[in-house]
ZADO-1210 file (C-alpha; in nm, 4 decimals, padded with zeros to 6 digits):
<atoms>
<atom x="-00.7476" y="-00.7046" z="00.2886" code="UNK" pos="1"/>
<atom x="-00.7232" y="-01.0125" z="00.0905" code="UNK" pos="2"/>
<atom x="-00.4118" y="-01.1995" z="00.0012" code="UNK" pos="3"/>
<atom x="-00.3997" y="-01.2878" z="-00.4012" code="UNK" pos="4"/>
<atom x="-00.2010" y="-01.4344" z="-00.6707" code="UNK" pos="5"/>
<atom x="-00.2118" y="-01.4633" z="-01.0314" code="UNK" pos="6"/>
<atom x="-00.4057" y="-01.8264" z="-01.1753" code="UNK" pos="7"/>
<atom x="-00.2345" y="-02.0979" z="-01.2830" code="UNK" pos="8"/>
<atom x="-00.3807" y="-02.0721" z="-01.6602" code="UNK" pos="9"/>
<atom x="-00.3567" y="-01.7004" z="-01.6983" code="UNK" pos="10"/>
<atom x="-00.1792" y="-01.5718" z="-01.9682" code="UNK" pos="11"/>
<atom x="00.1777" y="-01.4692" z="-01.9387" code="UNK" pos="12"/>
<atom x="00.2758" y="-01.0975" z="-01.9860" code="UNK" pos="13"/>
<atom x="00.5879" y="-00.8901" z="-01.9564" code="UNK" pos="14"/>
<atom x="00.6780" y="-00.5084" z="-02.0054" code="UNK" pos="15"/>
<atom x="00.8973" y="-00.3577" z="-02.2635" code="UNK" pos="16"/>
<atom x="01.2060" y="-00.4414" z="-02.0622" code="UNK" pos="17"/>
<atom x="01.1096" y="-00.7840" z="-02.0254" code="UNK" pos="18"/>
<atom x="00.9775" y="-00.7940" z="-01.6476" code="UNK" pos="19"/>
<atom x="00.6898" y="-00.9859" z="-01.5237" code="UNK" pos="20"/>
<atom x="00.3747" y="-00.7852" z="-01.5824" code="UNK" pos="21"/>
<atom x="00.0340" y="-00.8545" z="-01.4321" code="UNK" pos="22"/>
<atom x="-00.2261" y="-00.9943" z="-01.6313" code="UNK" pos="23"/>
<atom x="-00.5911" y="-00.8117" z="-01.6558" code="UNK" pos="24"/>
<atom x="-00.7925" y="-01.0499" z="-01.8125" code="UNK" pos="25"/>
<atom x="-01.0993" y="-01.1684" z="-01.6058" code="UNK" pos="26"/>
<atom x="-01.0060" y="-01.4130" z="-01.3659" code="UNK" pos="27"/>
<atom x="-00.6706" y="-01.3983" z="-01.4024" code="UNK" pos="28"/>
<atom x="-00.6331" y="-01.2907" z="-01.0281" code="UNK" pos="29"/>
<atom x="-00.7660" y="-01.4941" z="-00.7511" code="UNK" pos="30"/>
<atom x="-00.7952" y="-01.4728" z="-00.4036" code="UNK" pos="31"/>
<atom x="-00.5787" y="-01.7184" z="-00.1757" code="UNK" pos="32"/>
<atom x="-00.6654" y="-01.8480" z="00.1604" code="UNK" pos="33"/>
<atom x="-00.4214" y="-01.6445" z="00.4365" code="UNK" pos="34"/>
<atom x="-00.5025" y="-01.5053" z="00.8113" code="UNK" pos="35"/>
<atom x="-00.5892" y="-01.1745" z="00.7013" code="UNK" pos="36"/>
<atom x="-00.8032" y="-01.2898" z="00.3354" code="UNK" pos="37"/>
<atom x="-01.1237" y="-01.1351" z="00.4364" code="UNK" pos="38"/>
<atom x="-01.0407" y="-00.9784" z="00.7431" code="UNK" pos="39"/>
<atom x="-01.1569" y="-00.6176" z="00.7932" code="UNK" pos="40"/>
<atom x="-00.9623" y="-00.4181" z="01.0386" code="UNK" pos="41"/>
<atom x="-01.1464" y="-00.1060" z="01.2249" code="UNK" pos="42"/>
<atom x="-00.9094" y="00.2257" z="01.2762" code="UNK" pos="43"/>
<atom x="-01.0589" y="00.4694" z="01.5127" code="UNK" pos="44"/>
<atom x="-00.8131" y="00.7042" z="01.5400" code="UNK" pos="45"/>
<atom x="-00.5860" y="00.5793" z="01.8014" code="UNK" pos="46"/>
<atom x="-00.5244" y="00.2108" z="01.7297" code="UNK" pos="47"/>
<atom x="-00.6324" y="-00.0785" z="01.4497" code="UNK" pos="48"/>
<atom x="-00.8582" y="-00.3659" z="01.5274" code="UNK" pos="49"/>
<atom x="-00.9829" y="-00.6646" z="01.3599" code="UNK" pos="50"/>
<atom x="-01.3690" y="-00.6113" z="01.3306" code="UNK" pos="51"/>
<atom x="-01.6988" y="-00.7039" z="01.1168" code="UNK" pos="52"/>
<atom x="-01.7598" y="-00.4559" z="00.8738" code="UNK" pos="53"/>
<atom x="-01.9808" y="-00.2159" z="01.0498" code="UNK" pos="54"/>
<atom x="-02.3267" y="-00.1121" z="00.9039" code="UNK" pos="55"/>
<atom x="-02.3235" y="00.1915" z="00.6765" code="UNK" pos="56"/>
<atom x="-01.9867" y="00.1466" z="00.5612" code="UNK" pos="57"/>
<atom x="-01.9095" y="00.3244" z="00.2014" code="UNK" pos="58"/>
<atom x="-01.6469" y="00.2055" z="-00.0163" code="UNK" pos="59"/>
<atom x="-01.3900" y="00.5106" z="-00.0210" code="UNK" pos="60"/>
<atom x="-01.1075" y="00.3757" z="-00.2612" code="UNK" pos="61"/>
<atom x="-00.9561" y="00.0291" z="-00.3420" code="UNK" pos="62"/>
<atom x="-00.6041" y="-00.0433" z="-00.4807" code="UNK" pos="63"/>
<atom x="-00.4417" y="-00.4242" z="-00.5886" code="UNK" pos="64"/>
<atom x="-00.0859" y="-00.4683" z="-00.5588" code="UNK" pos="65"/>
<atom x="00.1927" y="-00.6988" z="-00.6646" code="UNK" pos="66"/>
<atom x="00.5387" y="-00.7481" z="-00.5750" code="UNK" pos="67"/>
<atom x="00.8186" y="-00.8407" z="-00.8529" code="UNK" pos="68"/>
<atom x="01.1295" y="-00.6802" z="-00.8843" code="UNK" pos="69"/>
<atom x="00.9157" y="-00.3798" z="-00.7632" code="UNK" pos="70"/>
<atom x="00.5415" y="-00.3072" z="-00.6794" code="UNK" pos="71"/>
<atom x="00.3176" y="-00.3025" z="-00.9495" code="UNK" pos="72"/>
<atom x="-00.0068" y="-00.1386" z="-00.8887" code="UNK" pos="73"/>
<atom x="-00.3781" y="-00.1655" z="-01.0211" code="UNK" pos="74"/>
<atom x="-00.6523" y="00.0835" z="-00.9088" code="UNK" pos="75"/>
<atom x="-00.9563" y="-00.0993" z="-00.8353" code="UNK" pos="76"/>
<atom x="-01.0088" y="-00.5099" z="-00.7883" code="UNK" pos="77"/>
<atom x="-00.7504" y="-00.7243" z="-00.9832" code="UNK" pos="78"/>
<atom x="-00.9862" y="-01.0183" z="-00.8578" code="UNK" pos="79"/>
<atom x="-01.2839" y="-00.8660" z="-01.1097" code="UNK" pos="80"/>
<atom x="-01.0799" y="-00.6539" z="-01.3314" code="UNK" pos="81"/>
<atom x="-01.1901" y="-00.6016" z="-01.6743" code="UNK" pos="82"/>
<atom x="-00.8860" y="-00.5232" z="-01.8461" code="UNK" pos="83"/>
<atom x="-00.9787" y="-00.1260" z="-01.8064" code="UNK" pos="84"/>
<atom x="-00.7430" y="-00.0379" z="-01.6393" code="UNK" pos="85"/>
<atom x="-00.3571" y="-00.1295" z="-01.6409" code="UNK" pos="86"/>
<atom x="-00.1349" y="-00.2334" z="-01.3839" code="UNK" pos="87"/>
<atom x="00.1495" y="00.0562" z="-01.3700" code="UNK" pos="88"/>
<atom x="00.4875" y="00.0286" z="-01.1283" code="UNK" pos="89"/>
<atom x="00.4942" y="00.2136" z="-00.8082" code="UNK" pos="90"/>
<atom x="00.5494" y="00.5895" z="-00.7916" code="UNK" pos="91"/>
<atom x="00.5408" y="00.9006" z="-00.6805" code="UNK" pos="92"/>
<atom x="00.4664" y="01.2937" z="-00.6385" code="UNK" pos="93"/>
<atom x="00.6906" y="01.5234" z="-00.4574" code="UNK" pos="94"/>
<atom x="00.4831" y="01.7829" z="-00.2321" code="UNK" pos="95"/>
<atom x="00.5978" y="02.1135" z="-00.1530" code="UNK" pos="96"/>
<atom x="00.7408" y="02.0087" z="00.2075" code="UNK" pos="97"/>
<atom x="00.9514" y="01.7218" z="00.0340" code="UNK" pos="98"/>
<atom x="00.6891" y="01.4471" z="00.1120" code="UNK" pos="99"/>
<atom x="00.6502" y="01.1319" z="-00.0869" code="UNK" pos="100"/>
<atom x="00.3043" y="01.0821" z="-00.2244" code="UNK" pos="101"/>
<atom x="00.2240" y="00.7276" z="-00.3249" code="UNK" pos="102"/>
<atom x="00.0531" y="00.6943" z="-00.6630" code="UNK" pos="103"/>
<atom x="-00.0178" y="00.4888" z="-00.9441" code="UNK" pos="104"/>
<atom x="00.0112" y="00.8067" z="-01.1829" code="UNK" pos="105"/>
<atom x="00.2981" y="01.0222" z="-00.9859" code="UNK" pos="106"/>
<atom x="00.6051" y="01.1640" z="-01.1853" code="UNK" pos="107"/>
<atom x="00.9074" y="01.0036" z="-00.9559" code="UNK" pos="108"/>
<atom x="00.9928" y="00.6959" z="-00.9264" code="UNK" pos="109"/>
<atom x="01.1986" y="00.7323" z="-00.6399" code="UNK" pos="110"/>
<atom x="01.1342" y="00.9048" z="-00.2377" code="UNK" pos="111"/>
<atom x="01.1933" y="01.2188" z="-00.2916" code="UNK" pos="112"/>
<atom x="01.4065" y="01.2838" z="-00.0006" code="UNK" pos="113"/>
<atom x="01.5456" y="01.0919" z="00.2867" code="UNK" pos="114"/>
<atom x="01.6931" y="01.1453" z="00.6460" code="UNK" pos="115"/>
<atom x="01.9652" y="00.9322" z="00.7869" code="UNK" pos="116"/>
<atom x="01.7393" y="00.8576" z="01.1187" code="UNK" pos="117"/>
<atom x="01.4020" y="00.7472" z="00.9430" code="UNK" pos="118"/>
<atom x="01.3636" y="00.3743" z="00.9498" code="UNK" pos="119"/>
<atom x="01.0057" y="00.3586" z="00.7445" code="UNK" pos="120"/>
<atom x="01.2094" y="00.3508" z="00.3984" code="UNK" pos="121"/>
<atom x="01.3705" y="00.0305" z="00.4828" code="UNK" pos="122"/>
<atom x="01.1012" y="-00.1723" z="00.6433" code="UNK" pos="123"/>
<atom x="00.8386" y="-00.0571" z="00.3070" code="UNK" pos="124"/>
<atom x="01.0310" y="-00.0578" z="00.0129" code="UNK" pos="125"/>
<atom x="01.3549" y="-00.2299" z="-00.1500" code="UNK" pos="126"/>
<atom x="01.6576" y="-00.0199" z="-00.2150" code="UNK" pos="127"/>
<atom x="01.5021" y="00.1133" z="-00.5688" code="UNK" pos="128"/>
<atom x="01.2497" y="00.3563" z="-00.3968" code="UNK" pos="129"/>
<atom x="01.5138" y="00.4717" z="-00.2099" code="UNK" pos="130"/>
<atom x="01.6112" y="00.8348" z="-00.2892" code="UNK" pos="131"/>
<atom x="01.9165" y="00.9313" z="-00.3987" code="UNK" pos="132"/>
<atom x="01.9305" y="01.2915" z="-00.1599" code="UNK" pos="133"/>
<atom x="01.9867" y="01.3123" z="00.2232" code="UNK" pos="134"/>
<atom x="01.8732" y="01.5531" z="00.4113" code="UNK" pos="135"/>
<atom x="01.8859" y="01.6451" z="00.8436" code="UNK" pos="136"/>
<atom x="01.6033" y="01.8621" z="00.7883" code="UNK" pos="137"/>
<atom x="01.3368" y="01.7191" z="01.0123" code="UNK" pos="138"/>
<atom x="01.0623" y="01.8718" z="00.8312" code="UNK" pos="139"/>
<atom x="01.1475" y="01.6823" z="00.4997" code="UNK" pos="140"/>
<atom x="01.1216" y="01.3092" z="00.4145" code="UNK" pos="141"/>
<atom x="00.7768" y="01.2277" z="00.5124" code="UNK" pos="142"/>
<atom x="00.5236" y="00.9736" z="00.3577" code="UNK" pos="143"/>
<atom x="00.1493" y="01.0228" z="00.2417" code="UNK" pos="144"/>
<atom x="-00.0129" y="00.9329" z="-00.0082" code="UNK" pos="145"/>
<atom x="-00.2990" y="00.6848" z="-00.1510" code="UNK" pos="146"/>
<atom x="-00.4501" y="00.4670" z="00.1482" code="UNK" pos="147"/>
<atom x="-00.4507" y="00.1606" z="00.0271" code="UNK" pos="148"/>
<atom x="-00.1333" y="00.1702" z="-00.1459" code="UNK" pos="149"/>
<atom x="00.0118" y="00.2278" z="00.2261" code="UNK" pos="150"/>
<atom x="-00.1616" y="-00.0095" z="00.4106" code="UNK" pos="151"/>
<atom x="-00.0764" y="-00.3036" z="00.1318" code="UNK" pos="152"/>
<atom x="00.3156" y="-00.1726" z="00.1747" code="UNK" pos="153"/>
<atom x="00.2396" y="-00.2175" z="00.5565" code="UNK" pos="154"/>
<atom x="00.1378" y="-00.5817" z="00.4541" code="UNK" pos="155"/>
<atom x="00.3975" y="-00.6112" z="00.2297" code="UNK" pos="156"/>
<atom x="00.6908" y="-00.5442" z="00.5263" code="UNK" pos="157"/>
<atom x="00.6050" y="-00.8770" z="00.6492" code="UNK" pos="158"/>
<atom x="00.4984" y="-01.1888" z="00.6088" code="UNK" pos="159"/>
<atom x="00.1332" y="-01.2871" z="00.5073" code="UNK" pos="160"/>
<atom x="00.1016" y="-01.4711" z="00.8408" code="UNK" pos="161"/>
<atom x="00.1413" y="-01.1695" z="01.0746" code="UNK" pos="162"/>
<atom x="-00.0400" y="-00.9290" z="00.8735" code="UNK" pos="163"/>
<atom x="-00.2725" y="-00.9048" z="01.1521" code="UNK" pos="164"/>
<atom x="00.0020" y="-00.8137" z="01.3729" code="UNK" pos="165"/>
<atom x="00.1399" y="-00.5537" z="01.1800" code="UNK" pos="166"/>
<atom x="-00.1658" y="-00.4140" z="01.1056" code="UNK" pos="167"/>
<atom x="-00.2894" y="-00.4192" z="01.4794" code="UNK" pos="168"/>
<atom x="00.0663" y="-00.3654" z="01.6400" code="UNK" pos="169"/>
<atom x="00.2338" y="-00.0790" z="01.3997" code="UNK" pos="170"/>
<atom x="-00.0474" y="00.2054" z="01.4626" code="UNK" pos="171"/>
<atom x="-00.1160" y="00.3169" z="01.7922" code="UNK" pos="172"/>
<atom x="-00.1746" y="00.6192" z="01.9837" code="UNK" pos="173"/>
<atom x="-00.2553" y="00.8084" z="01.6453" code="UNK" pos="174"/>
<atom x="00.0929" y="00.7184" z="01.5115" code="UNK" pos="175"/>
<atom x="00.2215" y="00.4273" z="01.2585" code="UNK" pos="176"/>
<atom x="00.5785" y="00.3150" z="01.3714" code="UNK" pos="177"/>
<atom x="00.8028" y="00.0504" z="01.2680" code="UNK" pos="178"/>
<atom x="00.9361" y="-00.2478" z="01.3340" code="UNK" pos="179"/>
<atom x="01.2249" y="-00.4431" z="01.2105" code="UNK" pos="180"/>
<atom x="01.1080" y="-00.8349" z="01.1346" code="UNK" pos="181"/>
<atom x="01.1971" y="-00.9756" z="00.7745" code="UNK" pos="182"/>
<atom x="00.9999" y="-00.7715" z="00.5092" code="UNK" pos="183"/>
<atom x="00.7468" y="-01.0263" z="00.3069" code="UNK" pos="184"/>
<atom x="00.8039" y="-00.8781" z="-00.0250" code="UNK" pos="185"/>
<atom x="00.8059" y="-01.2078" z="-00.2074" code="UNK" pos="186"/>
<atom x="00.8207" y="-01.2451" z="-00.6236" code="UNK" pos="187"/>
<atom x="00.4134" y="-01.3047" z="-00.7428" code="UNK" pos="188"/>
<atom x="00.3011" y="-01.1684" z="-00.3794" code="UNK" pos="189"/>
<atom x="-00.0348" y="-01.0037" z="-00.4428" code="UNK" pos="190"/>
<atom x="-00.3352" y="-00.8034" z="-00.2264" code="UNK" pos="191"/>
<atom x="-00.6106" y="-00.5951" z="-00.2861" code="UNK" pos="192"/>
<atom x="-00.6826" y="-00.3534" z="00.0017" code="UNK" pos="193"/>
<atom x="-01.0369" y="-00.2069" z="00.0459" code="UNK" pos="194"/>
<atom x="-01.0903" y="00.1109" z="00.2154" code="UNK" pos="195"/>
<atom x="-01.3918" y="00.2581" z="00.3738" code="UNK" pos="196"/>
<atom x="-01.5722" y="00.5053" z="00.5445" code="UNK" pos="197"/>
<atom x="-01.7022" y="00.4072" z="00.8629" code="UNK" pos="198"/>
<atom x="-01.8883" y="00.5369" z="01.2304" code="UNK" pos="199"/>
<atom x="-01.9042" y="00.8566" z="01.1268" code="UNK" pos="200"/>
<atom x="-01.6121" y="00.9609" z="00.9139" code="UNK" pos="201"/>
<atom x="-01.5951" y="01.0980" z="00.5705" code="UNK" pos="202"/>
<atom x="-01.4476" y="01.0778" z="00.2242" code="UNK" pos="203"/>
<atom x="-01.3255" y="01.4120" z="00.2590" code="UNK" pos="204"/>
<atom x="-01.1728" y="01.2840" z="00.5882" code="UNK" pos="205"/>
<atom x="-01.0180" y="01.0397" z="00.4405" code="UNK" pos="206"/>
<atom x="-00.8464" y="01.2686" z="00.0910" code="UNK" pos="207"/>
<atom x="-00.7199" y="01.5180" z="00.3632" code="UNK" pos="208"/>
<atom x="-00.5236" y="01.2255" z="00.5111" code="UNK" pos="209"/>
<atom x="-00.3788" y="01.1169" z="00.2047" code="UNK" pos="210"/>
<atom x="-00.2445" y="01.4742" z="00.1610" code="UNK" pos="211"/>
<atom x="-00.1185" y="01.4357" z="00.4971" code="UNK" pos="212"/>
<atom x="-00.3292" y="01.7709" z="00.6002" code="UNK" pos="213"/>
<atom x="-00.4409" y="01.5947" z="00.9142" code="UNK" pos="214"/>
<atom x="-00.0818" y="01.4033" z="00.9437" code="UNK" pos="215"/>
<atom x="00.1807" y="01.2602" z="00.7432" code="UNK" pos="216"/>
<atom x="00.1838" y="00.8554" z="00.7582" code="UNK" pos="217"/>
<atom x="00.5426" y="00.8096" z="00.8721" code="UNK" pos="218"/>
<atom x="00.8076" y="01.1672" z="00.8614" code="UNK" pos="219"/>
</atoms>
């Protein structure tokens, strides 16, 4: 994970409505100096630790995000982007089972259903990812999605200081869970999360969690 904003010289840009858009030109993202900038954290399937990067570790996907007035989202390194690819708002695609699925490229730009008990929807996103249908179903409402989308919305719920500790603290036994300290979503807020295969597991591993085939991230 590494913390980033947008350079002092690079050129401003806005959407059609007006809103701060991120820039693509080369070097218009850098990397700032935080706890976590450079840190890679180890998962082995019961809790999250801060570790080297082991030996024989594969790049499996990578994702840059930005918070203003909503996430914006880049796949790939906004640090050593080439302009190929655009930065497009958060969104989603509904499964079958009424499951969010993060994306850059979904259809919704909202949850696509919610239950009155879940907590998760406040502590990662503001009120405009919120959906607009309730439901008691217990089955319904869950999140999956694209890895390092989630785990830079994890960052995001906090503040860049106790990344660590959310990271480390808010998975274990198997199971992400909450917590309720001030979110860190902060205007020109930036990070590009790097995800990889490691000891032993797989890319295929890795797409059949983001379905949420081997367990939703939060339901």
């Amino acid at each position: 994970m590494d913390e980033i904003k947008e350079a002092d010289d690079a050129p401003s840009n806005a959407d059609a409505f007006n809103y701060w858009l991120p820039s693509t030109e080369p070097g218009a993202n850098v990397r700032i100096h935080s706890p976590t900038s450079g840190a890679y954290f180890i998962c082995d399937g019961h809790r999250i630790y801060r570790s080297p990067l082991p030996r024989g570790a594969r790049p499996y996907k990578t994702f840059s995000v930005y918070y203003s007035q909503g996430f914006w989202v880049l796949e790939g390194d906004a640090t050593t982007s080439t302009g190929e690819r655009p930065w497009r708002r958060l969104n989603f695609d509904t499964h079958t089972d009424y499951s969010s699925f993060l994306s850059n490229a979904g259809q919704e730009q909202r949850l696509a259903v919610q239950r009155p008990d879940q907590f998760w929807p406040r502590m990662l996103f503001p009120d405009i990812y919120h959906a607009q249908r309730q439901t008691q179903n217990t089955s319904y409402g869950g999140l999956v999605g694209e890895l390092p989308i989630f785990l830079a919305l994890v960052a995001f719920s906090i503040s860049r200081d106790y990344v660590e500790w959310v990271v480390s603290n808010c998975f274990s036994g198997g199971q992400w869970k909450t917590h309720n300290q001030r979110p860190g979503r902060e205007d020109g807020r930036g990070m590009v999360v790097y995800v990889y295969t490691v000891n032993g597991s797989t890319a295929n591993e890795l797409e059949q969690f983001e379905m949420g085939n081997l367990g939703k991230y939060f339901y």
